[in-house]
N, CA, C and O atoms as CSV, one atom per row, in Angstrom:
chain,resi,resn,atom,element,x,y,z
A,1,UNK,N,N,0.821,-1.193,0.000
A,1,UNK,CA,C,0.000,0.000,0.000
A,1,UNK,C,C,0.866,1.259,0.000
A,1,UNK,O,O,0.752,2.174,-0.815
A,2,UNK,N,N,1.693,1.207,0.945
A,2,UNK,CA,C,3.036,2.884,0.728
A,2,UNK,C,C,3.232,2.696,-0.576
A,2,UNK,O,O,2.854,3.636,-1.275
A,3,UNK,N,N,3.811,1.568,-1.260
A,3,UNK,CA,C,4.434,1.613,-2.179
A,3,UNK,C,C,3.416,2.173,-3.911
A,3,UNK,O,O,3.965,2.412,-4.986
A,4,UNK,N,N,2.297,2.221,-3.703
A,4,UNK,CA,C,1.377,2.470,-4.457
A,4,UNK,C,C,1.029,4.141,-4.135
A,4,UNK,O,O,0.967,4.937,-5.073
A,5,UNK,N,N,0.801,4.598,-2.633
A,5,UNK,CA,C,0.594,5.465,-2.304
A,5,UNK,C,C,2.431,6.926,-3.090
A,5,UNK,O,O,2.631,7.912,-3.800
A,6,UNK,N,N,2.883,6.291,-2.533
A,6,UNK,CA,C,4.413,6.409,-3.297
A,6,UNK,C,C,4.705,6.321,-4.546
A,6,UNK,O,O,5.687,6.954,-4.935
A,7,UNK,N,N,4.098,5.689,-5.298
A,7,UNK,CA,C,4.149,5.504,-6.819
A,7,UNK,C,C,3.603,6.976,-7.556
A,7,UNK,O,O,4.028,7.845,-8.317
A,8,UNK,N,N,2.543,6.676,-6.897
A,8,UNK,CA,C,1.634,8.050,-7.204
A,8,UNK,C,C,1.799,9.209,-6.897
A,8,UNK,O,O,1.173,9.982,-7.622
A,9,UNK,N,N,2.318,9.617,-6.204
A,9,UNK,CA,C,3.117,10.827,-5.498
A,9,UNK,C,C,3.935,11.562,-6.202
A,9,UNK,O,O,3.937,12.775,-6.415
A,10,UNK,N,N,5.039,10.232,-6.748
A,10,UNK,CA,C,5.964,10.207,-8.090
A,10,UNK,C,C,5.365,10.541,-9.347
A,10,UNK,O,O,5.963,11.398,-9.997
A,11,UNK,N,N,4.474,10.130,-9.765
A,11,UNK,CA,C,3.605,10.788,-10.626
A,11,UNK,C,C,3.028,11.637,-10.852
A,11,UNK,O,O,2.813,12.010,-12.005
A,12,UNK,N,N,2.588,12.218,-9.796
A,12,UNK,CA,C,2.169,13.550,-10.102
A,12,UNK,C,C,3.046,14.031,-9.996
A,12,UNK,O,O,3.136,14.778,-10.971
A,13,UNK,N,N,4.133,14.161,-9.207
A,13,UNK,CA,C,5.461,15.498,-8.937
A,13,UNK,C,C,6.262,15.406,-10.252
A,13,UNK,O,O,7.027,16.322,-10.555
A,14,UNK,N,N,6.065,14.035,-11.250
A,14,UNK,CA,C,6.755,14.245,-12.308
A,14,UNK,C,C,6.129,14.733,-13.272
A,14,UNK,O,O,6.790,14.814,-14.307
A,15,UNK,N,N,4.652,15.240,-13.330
A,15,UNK,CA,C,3.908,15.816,-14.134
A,15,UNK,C,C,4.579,17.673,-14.318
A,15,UNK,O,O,4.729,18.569,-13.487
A,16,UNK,N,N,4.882,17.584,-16.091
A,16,UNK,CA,C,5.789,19.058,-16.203
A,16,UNK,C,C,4.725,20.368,-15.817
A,16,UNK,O,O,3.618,20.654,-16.275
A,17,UNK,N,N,5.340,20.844,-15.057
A,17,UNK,CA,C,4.473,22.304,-14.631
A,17,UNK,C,C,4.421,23.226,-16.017
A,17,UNK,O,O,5.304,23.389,-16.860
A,18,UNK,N,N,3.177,23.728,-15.957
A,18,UNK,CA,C,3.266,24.218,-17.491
A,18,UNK,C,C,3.320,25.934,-16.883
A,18,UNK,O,O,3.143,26.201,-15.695
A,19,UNK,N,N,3.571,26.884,-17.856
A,19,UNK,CA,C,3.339,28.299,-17.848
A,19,UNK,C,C,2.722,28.903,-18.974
A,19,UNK,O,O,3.138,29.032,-20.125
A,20,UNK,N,N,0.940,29.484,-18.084
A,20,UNK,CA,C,0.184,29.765,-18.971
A,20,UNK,C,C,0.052,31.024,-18.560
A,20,UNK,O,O,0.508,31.348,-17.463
A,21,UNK,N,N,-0.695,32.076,-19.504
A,21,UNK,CA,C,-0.939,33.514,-19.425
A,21,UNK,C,C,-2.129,33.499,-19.895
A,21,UNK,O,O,-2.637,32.717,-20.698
A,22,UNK,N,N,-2.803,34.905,-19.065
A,22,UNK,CA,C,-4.388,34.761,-19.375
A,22,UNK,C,C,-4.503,36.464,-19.680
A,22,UNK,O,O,-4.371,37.054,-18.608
A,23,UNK,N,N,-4.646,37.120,-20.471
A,23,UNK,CA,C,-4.738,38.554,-21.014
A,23,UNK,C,C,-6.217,39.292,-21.044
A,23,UNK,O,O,-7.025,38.856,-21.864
A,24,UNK,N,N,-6.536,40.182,-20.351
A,24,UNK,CA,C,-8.269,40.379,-20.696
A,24,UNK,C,C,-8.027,42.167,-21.337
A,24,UNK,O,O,-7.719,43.034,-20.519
A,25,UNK,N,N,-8.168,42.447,-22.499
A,25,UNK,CA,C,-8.116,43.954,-23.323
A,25,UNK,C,C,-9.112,44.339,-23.187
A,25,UNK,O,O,-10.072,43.569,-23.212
A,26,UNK,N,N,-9.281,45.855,-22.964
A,26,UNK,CA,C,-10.375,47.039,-23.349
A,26,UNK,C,C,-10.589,47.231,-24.733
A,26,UNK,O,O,-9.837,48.043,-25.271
A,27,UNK,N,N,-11.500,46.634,-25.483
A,27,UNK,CA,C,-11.949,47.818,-26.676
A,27,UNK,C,C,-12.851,48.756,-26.528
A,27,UNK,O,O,-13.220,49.562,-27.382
A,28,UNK,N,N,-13.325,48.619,-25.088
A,28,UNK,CA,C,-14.522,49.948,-24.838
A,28,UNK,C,C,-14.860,50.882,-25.650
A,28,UNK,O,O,-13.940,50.860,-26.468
A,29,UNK,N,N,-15.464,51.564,-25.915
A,29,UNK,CA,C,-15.624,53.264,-26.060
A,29,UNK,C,C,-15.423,54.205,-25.198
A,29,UNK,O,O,-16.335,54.681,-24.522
A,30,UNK,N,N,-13.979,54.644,-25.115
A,30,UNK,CA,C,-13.812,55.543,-24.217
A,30,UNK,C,C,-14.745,55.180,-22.331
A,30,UNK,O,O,-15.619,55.628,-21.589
A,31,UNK,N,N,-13.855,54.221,-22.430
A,31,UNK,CA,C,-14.683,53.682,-20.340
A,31,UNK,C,C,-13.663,52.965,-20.526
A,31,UNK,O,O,-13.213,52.285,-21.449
A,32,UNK,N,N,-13.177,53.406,-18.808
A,32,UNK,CA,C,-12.149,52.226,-18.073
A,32,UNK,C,C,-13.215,50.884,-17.587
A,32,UNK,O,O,-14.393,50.848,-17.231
A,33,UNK,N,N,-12.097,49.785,-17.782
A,33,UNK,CA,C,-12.775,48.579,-17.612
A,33,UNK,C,C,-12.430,48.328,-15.994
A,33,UNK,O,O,-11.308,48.759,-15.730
A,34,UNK,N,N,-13.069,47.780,-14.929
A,34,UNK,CA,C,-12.532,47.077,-13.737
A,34,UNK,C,C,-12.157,45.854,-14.154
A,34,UNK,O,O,-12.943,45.193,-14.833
A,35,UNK,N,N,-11.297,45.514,-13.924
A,35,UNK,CA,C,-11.380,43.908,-13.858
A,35,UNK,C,C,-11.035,43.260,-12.584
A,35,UNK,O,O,-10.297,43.911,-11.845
A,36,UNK,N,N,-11.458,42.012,-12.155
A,36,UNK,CA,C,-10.899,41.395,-10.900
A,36,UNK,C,C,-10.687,39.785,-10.835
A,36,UNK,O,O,-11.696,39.209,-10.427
A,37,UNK,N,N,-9.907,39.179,-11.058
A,37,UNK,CA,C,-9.772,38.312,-10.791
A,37,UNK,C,C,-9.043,37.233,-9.561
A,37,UNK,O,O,-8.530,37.525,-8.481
A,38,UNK,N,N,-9.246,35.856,-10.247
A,38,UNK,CA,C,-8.965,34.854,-8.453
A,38,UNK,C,C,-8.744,33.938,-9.250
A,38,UNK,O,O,-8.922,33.777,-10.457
A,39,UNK,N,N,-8.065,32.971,-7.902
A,39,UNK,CA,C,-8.522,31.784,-8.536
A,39,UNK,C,C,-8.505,31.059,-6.489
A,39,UNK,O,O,-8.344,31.787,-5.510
A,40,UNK,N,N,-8.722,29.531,-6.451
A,40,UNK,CA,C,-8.806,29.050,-4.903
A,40,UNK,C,C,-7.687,29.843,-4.157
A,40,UNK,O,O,-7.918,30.272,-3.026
A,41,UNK,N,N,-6.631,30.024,-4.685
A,41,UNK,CA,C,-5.878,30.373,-3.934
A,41,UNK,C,C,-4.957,31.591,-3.905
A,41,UNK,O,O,-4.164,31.825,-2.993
A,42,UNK,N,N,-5.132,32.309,-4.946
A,42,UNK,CA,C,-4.737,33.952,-5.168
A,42,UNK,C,C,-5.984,34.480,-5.942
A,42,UNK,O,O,-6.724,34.103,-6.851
A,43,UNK,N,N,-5.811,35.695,-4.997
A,43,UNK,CA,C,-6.641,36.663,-5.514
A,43,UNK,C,C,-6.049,38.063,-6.167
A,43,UNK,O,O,-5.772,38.916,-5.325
A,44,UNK,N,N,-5.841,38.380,-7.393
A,44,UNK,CA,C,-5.385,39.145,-7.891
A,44,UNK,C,C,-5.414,40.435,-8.178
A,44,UNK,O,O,-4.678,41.076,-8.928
A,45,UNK,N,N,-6.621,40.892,-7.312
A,45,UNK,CA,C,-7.133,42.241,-7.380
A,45,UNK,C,C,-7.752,42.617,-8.174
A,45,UNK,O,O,-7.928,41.898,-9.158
A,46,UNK,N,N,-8.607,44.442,-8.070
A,46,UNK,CA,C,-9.040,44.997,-8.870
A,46,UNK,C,C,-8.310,45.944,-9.347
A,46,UNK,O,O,-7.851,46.878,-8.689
A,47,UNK,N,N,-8.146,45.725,-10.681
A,47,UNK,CA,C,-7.645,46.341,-11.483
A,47,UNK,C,C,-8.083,47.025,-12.691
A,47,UNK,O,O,-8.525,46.319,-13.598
A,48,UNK,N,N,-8.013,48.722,-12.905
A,48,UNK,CA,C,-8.375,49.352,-13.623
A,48,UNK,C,C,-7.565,49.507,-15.167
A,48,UNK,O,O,-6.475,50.069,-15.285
A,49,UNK,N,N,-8.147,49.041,-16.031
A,49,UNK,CA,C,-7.982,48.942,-17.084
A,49,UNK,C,C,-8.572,50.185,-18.314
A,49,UNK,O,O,-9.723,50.524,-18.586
A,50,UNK,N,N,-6.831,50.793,-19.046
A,50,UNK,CA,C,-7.670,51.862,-19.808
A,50,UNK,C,C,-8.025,51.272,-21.212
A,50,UNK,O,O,-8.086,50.050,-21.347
A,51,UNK,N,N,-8.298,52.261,-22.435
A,51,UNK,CA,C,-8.829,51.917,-23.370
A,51,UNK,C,C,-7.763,51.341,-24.401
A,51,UNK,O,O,-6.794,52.051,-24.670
A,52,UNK,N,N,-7.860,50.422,-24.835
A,52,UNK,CA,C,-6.811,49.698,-25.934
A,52,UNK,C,C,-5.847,49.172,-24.762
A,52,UNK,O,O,-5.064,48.276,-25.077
A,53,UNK,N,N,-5.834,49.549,-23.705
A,53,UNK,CA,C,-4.735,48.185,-22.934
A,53,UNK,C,C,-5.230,47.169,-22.406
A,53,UNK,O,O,-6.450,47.045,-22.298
A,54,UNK,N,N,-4.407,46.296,-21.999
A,54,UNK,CA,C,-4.609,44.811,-21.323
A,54,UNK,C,C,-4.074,44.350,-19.837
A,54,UNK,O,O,-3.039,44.871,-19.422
A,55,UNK,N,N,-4.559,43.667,-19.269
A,55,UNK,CA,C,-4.293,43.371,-17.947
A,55,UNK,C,C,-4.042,41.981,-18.342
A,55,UNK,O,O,-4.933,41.466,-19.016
A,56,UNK,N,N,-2.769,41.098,-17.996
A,56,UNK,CA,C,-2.666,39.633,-17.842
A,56,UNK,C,C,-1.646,39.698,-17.159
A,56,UNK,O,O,-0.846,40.612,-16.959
A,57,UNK,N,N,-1.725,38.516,-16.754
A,57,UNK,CA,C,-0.952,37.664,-15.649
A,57,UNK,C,C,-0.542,36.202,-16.213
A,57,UNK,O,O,-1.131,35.665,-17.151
A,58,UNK,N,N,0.595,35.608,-15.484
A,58,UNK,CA,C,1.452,34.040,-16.048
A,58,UNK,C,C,0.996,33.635,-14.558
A,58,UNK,O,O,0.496,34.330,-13.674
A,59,UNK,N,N,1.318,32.366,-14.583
A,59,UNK,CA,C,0.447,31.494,-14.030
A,59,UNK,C,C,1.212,30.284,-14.175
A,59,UNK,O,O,1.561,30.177,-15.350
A,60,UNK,N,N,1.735,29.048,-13.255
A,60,UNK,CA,C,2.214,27.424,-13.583
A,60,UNK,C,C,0.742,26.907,-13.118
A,60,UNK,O,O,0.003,27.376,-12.253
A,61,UNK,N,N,0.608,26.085,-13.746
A,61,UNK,CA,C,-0.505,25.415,-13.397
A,61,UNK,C,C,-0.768,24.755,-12.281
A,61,UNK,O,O,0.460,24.844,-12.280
A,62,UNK,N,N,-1.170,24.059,-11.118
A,62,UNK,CA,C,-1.360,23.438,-10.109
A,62,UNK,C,C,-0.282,21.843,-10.507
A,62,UNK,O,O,-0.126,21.060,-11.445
A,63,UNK,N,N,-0.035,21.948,-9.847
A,63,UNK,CA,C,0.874,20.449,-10.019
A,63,UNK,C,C,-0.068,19.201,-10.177
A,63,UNK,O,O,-0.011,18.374,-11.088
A,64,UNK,N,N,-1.020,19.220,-9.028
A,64,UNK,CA,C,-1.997,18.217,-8.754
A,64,UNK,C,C,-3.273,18.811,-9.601
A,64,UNK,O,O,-4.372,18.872,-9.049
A,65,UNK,N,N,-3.136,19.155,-10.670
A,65,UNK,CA,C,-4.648,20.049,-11.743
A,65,UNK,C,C,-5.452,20.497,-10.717
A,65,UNK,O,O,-5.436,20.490,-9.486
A,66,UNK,N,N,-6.616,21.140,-12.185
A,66,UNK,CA,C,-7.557,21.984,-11.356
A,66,UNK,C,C,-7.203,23.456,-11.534
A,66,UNK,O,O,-7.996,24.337,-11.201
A,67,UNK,N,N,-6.234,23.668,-11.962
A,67,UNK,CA,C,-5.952,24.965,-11.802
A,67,UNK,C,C,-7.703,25.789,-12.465
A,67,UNK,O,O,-8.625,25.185,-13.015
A,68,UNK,N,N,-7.629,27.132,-12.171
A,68,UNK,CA,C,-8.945,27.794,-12.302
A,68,UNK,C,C,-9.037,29.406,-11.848
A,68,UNK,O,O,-8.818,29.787,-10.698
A,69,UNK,N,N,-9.306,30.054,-12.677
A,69,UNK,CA,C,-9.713,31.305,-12.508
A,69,UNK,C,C,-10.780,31.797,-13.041
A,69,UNK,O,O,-11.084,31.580,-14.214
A,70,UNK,N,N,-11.647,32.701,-12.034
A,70,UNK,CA,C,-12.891,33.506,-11.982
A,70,UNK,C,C,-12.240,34.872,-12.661
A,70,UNK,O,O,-11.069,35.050,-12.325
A,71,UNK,N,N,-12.757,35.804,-13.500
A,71,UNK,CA,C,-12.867,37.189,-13.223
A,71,UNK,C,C,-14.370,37.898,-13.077
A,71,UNK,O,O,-15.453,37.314,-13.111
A,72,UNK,N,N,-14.179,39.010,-12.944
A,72,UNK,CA,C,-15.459,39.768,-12.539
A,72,UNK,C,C,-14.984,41.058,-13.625
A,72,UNK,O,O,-13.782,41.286,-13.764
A,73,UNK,N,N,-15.735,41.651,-14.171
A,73,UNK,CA,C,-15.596,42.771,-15.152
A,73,UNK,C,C,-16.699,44.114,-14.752
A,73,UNK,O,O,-17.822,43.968,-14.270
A,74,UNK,N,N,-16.075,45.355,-15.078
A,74,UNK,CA,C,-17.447,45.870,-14.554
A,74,UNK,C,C,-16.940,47.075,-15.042
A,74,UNK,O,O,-15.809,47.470,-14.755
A,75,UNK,N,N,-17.960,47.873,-15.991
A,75,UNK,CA,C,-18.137,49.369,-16.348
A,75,UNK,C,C,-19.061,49.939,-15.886
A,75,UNK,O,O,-20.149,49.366,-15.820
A,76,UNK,N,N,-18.901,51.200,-15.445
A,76,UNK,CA,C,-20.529,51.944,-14.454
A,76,UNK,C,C,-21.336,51.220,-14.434
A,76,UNK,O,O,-20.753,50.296,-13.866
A,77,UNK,N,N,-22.531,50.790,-14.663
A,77,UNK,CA,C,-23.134,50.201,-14.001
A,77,UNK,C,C,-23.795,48.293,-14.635
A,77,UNK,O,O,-24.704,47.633,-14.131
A,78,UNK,N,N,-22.970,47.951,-15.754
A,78,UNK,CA,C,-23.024,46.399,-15.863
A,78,UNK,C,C,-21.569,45.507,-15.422
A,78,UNK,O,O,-20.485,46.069,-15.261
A,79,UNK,N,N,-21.778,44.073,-15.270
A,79,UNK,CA,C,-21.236,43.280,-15.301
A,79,UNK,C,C,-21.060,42.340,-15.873
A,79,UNK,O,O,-22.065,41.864,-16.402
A,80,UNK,N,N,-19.979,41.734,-16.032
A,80,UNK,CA,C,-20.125,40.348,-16.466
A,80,UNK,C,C,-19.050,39.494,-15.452
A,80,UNK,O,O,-18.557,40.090,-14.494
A,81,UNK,N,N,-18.675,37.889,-15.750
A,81,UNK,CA,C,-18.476,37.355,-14.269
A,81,UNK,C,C,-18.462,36.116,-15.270
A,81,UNK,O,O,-19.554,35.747,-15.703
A,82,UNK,N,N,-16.910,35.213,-15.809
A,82,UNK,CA,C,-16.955,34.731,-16.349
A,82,UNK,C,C,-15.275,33.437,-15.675
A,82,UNK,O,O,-14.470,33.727,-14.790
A,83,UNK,N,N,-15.304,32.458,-16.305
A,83,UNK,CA,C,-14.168,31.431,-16.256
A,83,UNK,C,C,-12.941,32.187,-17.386
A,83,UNK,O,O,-12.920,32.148,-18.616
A,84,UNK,N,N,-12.239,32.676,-16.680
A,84,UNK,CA,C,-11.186,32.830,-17.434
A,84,UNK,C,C,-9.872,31.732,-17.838
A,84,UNK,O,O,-9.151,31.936,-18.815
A,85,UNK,N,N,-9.718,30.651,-16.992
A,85,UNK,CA,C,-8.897,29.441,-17.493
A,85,UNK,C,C,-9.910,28.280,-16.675
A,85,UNK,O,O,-10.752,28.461,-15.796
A,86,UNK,N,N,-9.589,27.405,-17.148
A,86,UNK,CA,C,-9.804,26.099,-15.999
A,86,UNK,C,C,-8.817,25.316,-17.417
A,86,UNK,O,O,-8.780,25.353,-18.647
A,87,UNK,N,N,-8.037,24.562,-16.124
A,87,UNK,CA,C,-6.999,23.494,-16.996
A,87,UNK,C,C,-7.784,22.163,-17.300
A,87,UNK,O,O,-8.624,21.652,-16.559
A,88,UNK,N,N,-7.431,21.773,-18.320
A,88,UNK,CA,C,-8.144,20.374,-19.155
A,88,UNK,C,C,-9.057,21.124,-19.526
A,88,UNK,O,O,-9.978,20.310,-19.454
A,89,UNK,N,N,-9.560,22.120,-19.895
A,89,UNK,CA,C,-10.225,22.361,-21.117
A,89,UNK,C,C,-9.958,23.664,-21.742
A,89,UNK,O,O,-9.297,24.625,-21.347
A,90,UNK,N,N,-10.783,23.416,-23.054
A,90,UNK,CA,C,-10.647,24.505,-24.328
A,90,UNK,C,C,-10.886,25.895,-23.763
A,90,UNK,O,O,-11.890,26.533,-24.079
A,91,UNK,N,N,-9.764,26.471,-22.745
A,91,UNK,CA,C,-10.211,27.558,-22.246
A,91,UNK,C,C,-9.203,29.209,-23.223
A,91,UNK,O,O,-8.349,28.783,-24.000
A,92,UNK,N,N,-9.263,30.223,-23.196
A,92,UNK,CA,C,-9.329,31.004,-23.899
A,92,UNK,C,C,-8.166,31.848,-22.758
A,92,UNK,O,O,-8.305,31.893,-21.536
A,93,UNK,N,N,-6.938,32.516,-23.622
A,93,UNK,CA,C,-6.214,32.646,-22.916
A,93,UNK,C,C,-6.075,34.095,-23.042
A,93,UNK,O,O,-5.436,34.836,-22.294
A,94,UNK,N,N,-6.793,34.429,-24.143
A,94,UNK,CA,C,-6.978,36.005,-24.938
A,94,UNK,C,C,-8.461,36.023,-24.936
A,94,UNK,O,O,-9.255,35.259,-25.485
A,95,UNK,N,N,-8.791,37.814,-23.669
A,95,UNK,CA,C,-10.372,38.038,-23.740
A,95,UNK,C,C,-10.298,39.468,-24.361
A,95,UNK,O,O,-9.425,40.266,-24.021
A,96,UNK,N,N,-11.151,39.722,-25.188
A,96,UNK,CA,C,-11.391,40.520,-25.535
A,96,UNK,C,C,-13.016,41.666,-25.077
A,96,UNK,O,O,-14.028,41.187,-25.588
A,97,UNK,N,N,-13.283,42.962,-24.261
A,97,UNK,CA,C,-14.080,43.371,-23.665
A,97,UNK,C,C,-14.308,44.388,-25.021
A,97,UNK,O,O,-13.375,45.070,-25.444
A,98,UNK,N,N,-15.585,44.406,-25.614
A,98,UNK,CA,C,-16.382,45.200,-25.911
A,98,UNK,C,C,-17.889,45.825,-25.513
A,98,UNK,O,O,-18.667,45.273,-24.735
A,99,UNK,N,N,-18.183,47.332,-26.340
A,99,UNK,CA,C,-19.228,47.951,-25.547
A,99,UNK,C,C,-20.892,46.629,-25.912
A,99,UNK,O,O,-22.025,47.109,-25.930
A,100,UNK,N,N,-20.659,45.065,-26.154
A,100,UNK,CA,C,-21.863,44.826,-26.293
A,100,UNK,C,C,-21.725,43.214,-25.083
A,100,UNK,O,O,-22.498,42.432,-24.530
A,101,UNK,N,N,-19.927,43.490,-25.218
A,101,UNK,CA,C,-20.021,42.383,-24.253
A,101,UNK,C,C,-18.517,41.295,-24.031
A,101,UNK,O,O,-17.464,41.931,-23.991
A,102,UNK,N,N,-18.417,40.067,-23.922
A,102,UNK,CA,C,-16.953,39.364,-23.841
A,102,UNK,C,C,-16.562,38.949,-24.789
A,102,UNK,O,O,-17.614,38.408,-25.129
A,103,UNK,N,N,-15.678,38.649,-25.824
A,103,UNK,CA,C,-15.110,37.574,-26.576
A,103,UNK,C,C,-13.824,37.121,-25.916
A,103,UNK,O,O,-12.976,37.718,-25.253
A,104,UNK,N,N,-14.010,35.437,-26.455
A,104,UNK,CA,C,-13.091,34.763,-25.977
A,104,UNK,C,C,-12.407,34.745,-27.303
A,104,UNK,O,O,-12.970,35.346,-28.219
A,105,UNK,N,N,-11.192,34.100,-27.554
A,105,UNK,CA,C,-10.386,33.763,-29.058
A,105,UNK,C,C,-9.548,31.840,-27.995
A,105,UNK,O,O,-8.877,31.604,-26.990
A,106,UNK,N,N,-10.049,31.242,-28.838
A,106,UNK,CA,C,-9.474,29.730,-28.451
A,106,UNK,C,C,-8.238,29.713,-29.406
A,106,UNK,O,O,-8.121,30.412,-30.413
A,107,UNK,N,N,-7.380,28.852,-28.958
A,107,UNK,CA,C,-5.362,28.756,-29.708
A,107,UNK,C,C,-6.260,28.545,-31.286
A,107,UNK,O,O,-6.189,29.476,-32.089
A,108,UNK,N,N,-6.776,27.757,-31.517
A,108,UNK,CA,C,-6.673,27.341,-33.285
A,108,UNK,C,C,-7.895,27.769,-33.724
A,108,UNK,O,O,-8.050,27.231,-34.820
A,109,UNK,N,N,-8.930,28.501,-33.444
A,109,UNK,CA,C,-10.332,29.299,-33.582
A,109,UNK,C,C,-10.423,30.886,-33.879
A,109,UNK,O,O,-9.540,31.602,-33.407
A,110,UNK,N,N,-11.647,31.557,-34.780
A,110,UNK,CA,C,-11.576,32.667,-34.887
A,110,UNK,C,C,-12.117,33.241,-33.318
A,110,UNK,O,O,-12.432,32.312,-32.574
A,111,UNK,N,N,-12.260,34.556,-32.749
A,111,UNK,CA,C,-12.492,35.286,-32.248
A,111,UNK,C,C,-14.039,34.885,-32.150
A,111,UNK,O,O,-14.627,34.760,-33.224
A,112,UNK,N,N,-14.941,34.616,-30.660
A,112,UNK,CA,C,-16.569,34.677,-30.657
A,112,UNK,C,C,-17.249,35.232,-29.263
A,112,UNK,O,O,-17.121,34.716,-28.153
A,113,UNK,N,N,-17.737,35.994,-29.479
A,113,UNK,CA,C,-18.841,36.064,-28.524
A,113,UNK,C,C,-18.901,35.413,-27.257
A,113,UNK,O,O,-19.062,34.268,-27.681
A,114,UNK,N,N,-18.889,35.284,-25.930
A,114,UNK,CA,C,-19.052,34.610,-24.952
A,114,UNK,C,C,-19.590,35.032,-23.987
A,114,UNK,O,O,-19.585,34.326,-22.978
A,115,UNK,N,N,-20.309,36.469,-23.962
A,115,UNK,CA,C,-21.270,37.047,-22.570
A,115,UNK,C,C,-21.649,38.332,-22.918
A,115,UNK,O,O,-20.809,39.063,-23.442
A,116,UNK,N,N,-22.800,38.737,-22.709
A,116,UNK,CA,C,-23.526,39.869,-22.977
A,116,UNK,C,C,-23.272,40.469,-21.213
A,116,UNK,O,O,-23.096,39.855,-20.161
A,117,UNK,N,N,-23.374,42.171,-21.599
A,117,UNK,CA,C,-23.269,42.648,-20.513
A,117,UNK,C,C,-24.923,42.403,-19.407
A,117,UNK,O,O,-26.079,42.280,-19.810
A,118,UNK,N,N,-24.404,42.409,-18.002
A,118,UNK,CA,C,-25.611,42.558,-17.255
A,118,UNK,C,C,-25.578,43.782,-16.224
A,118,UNK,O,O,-24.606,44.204,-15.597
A,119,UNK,N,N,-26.947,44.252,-16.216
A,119,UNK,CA,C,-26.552,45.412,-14.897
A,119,UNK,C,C,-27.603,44.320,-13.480
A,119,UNK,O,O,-28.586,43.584,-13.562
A,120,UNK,N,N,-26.759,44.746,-12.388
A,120,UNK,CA,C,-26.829,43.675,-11.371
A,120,UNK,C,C,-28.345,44.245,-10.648
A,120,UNK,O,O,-28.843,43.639,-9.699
């Protein structure tokens, strides 16, 4: 039983830590964007974003997976509140914020749509 418990241990610690980046841009119309993001175990703040720039952050992935991040977005008075990575899937590493709402862009995909604004 150690020796299984031990096997596995070895296995995951030999799993390669990857380094990913997650970028979220303003195309607004003239409005700073908030952005805020997290994930279980860092929280990355709110951060004011101007027009045509970008806020991202690098990131190794969780050794043991799972890795995962929330953001929260917010211009005067809508929101949106979306998955910005989760590891093992087709997640979008480039967001793009316009005045109608989110696009995601996936590695080998055009640019689409992924959240309409809400006011809370």
């Amino acid at each position: 039983m150690i020796m299984v418990v031990f096997a596995t241990i070895m296995v995951i610690m030999a799993r390669p830590s990857v380094q990913d980046t997650v970028s979220v841009t303003n195309l607004l119309t003239n409005k700073i964007l908030i952005v805020h993001c997290r994930s279980k175990d860092d929280d990355l703040g709110g951060q004011a974003v101007a027009v045509g720039d970008s806020y991202s952050w690098s990131f190794e992935t969780n050794v043991f997976g799972g890795t995962l991040f929330w953001c929260n977005l917010a211009v005067q008075d809508k929101r949106i509140s979306f998955k910005a990575y989760e590891e093992y899937e087709e997640t979008f590493g480039m967001w793009f914020v316009h005045d109608d709402g989110l696009y995601g862009k996936p590695k080998h995909f055009p640019i689409f749509k992924m959240a309409a604004w809400k006011r809370p």
